[in-house]
C-alpha positions in Angstrom: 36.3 1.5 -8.1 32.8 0.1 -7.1 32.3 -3.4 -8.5 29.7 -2.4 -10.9 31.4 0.9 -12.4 33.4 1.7 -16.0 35.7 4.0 -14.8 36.9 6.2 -17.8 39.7 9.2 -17.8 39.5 11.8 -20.3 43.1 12.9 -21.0 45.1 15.1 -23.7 47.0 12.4 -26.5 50.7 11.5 -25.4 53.3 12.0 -28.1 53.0 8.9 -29.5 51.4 5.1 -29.2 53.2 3.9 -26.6 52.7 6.6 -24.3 48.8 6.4 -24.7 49.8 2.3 -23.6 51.8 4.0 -20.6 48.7 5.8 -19.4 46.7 3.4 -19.9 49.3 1.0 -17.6 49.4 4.1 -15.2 45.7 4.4 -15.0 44.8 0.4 -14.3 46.9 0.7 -11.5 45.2 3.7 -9.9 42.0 2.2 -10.8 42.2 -1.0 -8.8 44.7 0.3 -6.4 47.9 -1.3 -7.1 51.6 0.0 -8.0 52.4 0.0 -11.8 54.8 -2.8 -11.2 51.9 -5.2 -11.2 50.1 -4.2 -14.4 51.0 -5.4 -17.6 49.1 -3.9 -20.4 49.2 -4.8 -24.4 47.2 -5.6 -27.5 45.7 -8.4 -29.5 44.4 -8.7 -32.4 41.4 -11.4 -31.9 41.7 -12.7 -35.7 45.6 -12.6 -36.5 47.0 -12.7 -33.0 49.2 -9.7 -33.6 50.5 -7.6 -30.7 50.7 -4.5 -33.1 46.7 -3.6 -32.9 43.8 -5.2 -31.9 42.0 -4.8 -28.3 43.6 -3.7 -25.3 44.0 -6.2 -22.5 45.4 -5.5 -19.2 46.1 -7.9 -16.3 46.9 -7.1 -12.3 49.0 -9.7 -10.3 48.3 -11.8 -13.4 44.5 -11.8 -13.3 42.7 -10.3 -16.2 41.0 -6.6 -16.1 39.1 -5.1 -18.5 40.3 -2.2 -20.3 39.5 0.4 -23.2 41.5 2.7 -24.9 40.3 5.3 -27.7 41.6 8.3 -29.7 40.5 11.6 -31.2 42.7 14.6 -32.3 44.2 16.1 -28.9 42.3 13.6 -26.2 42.5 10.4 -25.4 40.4 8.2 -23.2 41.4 5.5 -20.7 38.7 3.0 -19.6 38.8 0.2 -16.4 35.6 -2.1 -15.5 34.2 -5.3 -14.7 32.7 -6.5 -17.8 34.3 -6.5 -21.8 33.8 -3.0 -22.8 33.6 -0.8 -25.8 34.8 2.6 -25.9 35.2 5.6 -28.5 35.7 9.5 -28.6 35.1 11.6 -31.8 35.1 15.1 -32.5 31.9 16.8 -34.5 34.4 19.1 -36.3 36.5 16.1 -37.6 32.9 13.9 -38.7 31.8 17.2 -40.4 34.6 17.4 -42.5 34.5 13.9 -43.7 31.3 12.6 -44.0 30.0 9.1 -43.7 26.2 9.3 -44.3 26.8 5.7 -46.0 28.0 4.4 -42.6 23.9 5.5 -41.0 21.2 3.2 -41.5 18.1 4.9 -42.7 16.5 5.1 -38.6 19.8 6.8 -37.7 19.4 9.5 -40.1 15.9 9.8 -40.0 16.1 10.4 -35.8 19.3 12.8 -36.0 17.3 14.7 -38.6 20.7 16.6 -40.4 21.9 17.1 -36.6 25.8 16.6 -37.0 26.1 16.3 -33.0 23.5 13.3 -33.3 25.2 11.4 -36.1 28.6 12.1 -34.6 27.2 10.8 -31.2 25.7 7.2 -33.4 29.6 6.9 -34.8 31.6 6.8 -31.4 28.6 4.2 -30.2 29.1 2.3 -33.5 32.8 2.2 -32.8 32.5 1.5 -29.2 29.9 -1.3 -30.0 32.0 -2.6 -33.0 35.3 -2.7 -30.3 33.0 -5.0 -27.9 32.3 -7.2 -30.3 36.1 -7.5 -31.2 35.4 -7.4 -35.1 36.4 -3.7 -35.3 36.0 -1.9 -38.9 35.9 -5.2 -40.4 32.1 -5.1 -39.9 30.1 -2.2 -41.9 29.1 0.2 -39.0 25.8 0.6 -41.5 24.9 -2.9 -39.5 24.4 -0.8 -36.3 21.7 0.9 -36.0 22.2 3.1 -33.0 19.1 4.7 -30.8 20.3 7.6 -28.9 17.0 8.3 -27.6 16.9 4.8 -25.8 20.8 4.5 -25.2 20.4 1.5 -27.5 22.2 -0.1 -30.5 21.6 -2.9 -32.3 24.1 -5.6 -34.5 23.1 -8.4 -35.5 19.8 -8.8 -33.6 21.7 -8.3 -30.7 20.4 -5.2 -28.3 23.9 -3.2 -26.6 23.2 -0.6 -24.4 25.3 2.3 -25.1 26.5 5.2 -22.7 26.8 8.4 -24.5 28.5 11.5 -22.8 29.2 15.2 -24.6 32.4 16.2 -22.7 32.5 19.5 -24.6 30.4 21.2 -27.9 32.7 19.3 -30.2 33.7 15.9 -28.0 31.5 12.9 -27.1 32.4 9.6 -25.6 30.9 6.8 -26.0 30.9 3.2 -23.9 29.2 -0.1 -24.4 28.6 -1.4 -21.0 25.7 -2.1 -18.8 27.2 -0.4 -16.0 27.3 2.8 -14.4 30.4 5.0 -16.0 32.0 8.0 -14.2 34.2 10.1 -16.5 37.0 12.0 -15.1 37.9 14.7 -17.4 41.8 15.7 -16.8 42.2 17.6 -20.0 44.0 21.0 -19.5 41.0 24.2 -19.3 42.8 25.1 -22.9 42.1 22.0 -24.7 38.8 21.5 -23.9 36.0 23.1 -25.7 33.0 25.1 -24.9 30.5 23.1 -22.1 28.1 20.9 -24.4 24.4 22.3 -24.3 21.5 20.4 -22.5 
């Protein structure tokens, strides 16, 4: 891994939590080049301490790496870098069927203009801005104002730049980094969808 780079693997969902962990474990080692016996890999909640959620941490030969980790029905994404880093997948099918036009602020729905790719797209960089920041769902996403046009998204007066890739028609990941990010996508031909249109 280059210095500078967010190094993110697309992969199908293992059959439970602690498998995700595993690959997660698995792919911090291949990223920095070491055997899996010295990565340790967990989860902290920044506001009650408990190792049963929170944000990802990893360390190698006990020094700290960053790490990301996110979800969507049948893919899962694994992210390594350099920096603290915020990362999300969603599906358009699954935003579709359950709205959250209260979660847009009224430039986000103006600029998608009904397009559910666009808003879908301004929720994973929500999420993935909301993960950097550590605060989660606890904070309204409607406090984000996300700018796909400029790779932008702003909380709080803060500016995040925000990295959004379509993976296929219905997938799109989304990291909050200033760094380059190359995406490896290992999902099987079957579980991926059509190619996403320019």
């Amino acid at each position: 891994m280059a210095p500078s780079d967010v190094t993110v693997r697309i992969a199908s969902r293992g059959p439970d939590d602690a498998a995700d962990r595993e690959a997660l474990l698995t792919f911090a080692a291949h990223v920095t080049g070491v055997d899996t016996a010295h990565v340790v890999v967990g989860r902290r909640c920044p506001h009650c301490r408990s190792t049963d959620h929170g944000r990802p941490w990893a360390s190698v030969d006990g020094r700290p790496v960053r790490v990301g980790l996110a979800r969507a029905p049948r893919a899962l994404a694994l992210a390594v870098g350099p920096d603290p880093l915020g990362i999300d997948l969603e599906r358009v099918s699954r935003l579709t069927a359950a709205p959250l036009d209260d979660a847009f602020t009224p430039g986000e729905h103006r600029r998608a203009a009904g397009d559910p790719r666009a808003l879908t797209a301004c929720w994973a960089a929500k999420e993935a801005v909301l993960k950097h920041d550590g605060r989660g769902l606890r904070v309204d996403p409607a406090r984000v104002d996300v700018d796909l046009g400029t790779g932008t998204a702003r909380l709080d007066g803060d500016l995040h730049p925000v990295v959004v890739r379509w993976l296929d028609d219905d997938l799109v990941l989304a990291v909050r980094t200033r760094e380059t990010v190359q995406v490896d996508d290992r999902r099987a031909a079957g579980e991926r969808g059509a190619q996403p249109r320019r």
